[in-house]
N, C-alpha and C positions, 0 to 999 in steps of 0.2 A: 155228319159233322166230325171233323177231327180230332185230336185229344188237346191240340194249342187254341183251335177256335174255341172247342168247349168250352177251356181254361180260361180262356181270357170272355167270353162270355158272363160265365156262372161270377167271375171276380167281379168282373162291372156290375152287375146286379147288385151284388152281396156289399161293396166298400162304395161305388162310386158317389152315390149320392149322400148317405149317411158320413162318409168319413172320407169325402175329395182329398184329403191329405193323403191318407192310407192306399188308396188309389192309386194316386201320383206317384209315391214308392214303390208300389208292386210291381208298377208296369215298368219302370226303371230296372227292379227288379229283374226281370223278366228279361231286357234288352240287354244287359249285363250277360245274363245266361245266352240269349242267341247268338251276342260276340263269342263266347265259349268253345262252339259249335267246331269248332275244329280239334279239342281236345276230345270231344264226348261222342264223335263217331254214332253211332248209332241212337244215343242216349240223350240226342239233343231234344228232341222234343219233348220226352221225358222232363228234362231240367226244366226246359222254358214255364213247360206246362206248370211242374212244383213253384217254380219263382213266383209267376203272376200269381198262382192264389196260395201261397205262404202266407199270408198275414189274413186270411179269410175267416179266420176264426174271433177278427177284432168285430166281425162284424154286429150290431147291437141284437139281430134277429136269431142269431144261433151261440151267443155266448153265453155260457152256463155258468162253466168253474173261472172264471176271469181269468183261465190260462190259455192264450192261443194256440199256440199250439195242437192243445189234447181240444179244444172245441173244433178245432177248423178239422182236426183228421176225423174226429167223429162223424161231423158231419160229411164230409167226404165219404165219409166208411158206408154211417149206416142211411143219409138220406139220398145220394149222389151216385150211390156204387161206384165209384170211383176207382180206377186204376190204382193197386195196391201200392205198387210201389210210388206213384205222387201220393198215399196219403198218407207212406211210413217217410219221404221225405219232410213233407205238412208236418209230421208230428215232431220228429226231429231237427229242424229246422234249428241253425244256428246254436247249437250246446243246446237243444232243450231240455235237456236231463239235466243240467246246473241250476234250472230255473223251476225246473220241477221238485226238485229236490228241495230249493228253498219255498214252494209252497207246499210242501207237505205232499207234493202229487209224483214224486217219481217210483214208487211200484207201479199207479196206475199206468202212466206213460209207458213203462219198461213191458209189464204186462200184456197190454193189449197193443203194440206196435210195436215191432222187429226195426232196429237199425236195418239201413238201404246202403249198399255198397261204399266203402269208405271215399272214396274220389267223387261219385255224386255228392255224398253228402260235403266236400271238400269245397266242391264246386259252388251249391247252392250256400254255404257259410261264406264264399268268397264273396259270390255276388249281392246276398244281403247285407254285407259287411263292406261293402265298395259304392253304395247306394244309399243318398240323402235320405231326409222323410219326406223330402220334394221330388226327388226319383230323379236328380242329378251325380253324378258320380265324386268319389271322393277318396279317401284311406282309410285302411282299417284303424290307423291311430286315431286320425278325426273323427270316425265314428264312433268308436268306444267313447272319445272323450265327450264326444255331441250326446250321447248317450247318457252318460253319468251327470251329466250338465241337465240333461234334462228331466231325468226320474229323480236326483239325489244320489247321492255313494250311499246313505245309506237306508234306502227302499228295497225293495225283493230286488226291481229291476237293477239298482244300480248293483247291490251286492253280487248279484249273479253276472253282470258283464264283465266284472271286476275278477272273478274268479274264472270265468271264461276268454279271459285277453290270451292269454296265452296259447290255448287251444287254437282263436280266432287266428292271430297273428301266424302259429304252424300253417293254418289250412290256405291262407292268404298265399302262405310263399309255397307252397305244395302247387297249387294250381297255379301259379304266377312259373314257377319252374320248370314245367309242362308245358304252359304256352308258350315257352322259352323253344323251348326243347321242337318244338311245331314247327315253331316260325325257322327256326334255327335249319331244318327239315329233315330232322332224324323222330323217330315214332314216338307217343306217350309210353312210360310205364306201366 
């Protein structure tokens, strides 16, 4: 089996029926990344693979610290053996260092998971960040705002998107510049 079959496998298992919404996102998710595929050269399936099961750690069966992230890589890490770099993307996944640091958890994240090349991790910020929680496409503005609209501005979630827009919004136009640069047909940076 391949690393995207896996992926999208072990994700259906793990969100589909417990949480069809979480699902529905990922795999949007996920589609977002295969549009990609002309920036990421070799590192597509790579991405895809991260996309589909990035939120895998919301699942009810393997959440621990109620931080997705640090649950979903874990389990990637220690039950799954899982290809290192999908589970250092999993853990870093959209700013999760802003989110861990607002729950007290960014040594652990920092720790035990190494950042993954800055343009992947650019890549998968974009396409979570371009992706409903119905796993239809959208803006990075409308997300952030659909976001704080639905945690509160002032919950972990909302505080940490609030302090991650910025970040979000760079990586949105980093990779949107890129696919510029593709289509255009002179090469990524």
């Amino acid at each position: 089996m391949g690393l995207t079959e896996w992926a999208y496998s072990l994700s259906e298992a793990m969100l589909s029926e417990p949480l069809p919404r979480r699902w529905a996102h990922s795999l949007g998710v996920a589609e977002c990344a295969r549009s990609l595929s002309p920036i990421l050269g070799d590192d597509a399936e790579l991405l895809e693979a991260a996309a589909v099961l990035h939120d895998v750690g919301y699942s009810p069966a393997i959440a621990t610290t109620g931080f997705h992230p640090l649950d979903g890589a874990r389990f990637l890490r220690d039950q799954e053996q899982a290809d290192e770099r999908v589970v250092r993307l999993v853990a870093h996944h959209s700013c999760a260092l802003l989110e861990a640091e607002e729950r007290g958890l960014r040594k652990e994240l920092e720790n035990e998971f190494q950042l993954e090349r800055s343009d992947l991790v650019d890549a998968l910020i974009y396409c979570d960040m371009t992706t409903t929680p119905d796993g239809t496409r959208t803006t990075p503005a409308e997300r952030l705002d659909e976001i704080v609209k639905r945690y509160g501005p002032e919950t972990i979630v909302g505080r940490f998107i609030q302090r991650a827009a910025p970040e979000i919004h760079a990586a949105a136009g980093r990779v949107e510049e890129r696919a510029a640069q593709v289509t255009a047909g002179s090469q990524p940076t």
